[in-house]
Every structure is written in C-alpha cells, then in structure tokens.
C-alpha positions in Angstrom: 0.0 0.0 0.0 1.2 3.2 -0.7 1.9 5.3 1.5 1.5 10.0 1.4 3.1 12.2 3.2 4.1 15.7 3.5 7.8 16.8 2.9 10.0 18.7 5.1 13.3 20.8 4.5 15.0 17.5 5.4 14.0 16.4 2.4 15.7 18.0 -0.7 18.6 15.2 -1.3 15.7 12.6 -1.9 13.7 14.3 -4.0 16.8 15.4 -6.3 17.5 11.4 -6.3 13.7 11.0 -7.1 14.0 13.4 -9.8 16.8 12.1 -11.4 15.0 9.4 -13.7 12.8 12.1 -15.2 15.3 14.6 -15.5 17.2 12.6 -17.3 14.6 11.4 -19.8 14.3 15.6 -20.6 17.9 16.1 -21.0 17.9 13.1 -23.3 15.1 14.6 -25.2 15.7 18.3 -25.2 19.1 18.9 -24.5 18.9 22.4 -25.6 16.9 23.2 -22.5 17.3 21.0 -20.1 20.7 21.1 -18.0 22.9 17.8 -17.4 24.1 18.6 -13.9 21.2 20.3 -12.1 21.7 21.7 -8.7 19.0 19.8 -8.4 19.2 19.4 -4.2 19.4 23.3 -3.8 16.5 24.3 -6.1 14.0 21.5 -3.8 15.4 23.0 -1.0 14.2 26.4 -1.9 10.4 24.8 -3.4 10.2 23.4 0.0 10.4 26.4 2.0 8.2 28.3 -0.5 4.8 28.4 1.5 3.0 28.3 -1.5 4.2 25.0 -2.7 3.5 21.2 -1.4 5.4 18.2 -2.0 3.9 14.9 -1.5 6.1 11.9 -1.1 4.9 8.4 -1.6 6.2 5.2 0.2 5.9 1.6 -0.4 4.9 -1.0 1.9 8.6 -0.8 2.7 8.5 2.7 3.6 11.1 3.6 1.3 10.4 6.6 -0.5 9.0 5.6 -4.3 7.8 9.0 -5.6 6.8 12.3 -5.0 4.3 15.5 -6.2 5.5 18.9 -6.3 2.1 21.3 -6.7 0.7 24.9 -6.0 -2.4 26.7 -5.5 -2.6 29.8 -8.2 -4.7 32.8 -8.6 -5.6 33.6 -12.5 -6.8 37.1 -12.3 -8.4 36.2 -15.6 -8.7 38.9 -18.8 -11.1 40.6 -21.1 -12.2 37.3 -22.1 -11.5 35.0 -19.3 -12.7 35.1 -15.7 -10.3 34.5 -12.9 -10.0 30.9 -11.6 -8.4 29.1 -8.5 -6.1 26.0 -10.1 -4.4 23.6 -7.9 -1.1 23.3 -10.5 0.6 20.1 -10.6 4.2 21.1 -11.3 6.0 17.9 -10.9 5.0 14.4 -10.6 7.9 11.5 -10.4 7.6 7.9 -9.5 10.7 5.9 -9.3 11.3 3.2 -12.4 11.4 -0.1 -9.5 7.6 1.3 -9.0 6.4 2.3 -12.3 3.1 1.1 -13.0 2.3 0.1 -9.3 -0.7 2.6 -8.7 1.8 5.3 -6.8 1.4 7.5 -9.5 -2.2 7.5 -9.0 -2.1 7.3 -5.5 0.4 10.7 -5.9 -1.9 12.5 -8.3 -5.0 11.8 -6.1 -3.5 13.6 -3.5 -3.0 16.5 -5.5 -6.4 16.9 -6.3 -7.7 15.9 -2.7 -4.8 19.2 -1.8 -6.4 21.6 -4.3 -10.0 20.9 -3.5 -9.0 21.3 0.4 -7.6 24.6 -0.8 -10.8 25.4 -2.5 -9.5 25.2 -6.4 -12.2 24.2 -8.9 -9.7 22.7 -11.4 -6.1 20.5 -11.7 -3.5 21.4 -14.5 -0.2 20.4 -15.2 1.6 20.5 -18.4 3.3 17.2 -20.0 6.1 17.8 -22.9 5.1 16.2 -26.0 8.0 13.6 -26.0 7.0 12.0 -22.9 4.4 9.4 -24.1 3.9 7.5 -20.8 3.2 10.4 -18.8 0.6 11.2 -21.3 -1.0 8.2 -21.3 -0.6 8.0 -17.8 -2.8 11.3 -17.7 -5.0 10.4 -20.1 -5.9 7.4 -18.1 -6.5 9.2 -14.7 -9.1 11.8 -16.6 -6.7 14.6 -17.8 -7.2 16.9 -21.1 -5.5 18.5 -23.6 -6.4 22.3 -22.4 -4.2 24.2 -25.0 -1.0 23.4 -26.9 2.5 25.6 -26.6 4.1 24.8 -29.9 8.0 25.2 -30.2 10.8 25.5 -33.2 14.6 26.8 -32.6 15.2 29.9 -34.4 
C-alpha cells in the first residue's frame, strides 16, 4: 500500500535522487533546454520552503520513498475574455522506475487533487512535454485533457 506524506526541509537530497529518472529522460530529449548537472538538491530545498508549494512523497509498503508531487495553489486574475480561476497546478509528478506502474502514480496524483479541493480550487492542471508518451498516457488514463497546446521551433 502506498503510503503519502508531507515533505520537510529534510528532504531536498531525496527528491533530487527522485527526480533524477525524469530529469534525465528531458535532457535526453531536449538537450537544448534541459541542463545535465542540475543543482538539483538546492533548487528543492528552496520549493520546499516556499509556502506556497506542497510536496507529497509516496512510500511503499517498505517505507522507502518511491515517488513524490510537487504542486501549487494559483490565482488567475483572468482577462477581457476569461474570468479569474483558483487551479491547484501540478508542477511535478515522479515515480521511481522499480515502481512504475504500481498505482503510486495515481495514489500521488489523487492527492493532488484531494490538496487543491482542500484549498478550495475548482480545477487541476499540469503540463506534459510532448516527447513524454507514458506520462501522457498516464494522464489520459486518470481523466486529464489537452487544455491548450504551446508549440516550439529553434530559431
């Protein structure tokens, strides 16, 4: 069973490890943005004492850390043509590749939305970059979207 809880300061050096598999899968992919070496440890360190952001860490029956969510609550003031909106914004969502496929993705993502309806947002959004076909189908699957489309090309 997995198992959520909420990370501390303490925790920046796991989540960096964490991170690692899906870092890596950018950098393989998009090289031109994504940076080999990330100071990886120092940037969690500063998301986790941000008050506006939660990390969720999942653990196996173990109780070795498997995964973890790193989300937000944001205001869109809306436009001329939109209205303003509370989102619960899933910024990051890893799951180690020993427990791929074992439900603590979901179990992760559900406690997103159980954080952003606690914190009174109507709607979840994340984004997903197009070369990452398992994470979209993993979204797809759990009842995600398309909501718009950022196009890119190198100049």
């Amino acid at each position: 069973m997995t198992r959520i809880r909420t990370a501390t300061t303490d925790d920046a050096a796991l989540l960096a490890g964490l991170n690692e598999a899906v870092h890596d899968l950018h950098v393989r992919h998009r090289p031109d943005l994504f940076l080999a070496a990330p100071e990886a440890e120092a940037a969690f360190a500063e998301r986790l004492a941000d008050p506006s952001v939660t990390v969720l860490i999942a653990a196996g029956d173990d109780g070795e850390a498997v995964g973890y969510a790193l989300a937000r609550v944001v205001q869109w003031p809306g436009g001329p043509f939109t209205g303003p909106d509370e989102v619960a914004v899933l910024d990051q969502l890893a799951v180690s590749p020993a427990a791929a496929r074992t439900g603590v993705g979901s179990a992760l993502l559900e406690a997103v939305r159980a954080a952003g309806r606690d914190a009174g947002c109507r709607r979840l959004v994340t984004n997903v970059w197009d070369f990452n076909e398992d994470a979209r189908a993993f979204y797809r699957a759990s009842g995600l979207r398309p909501m718009n489309r950022m196009l890119d090309q190198l100049l």
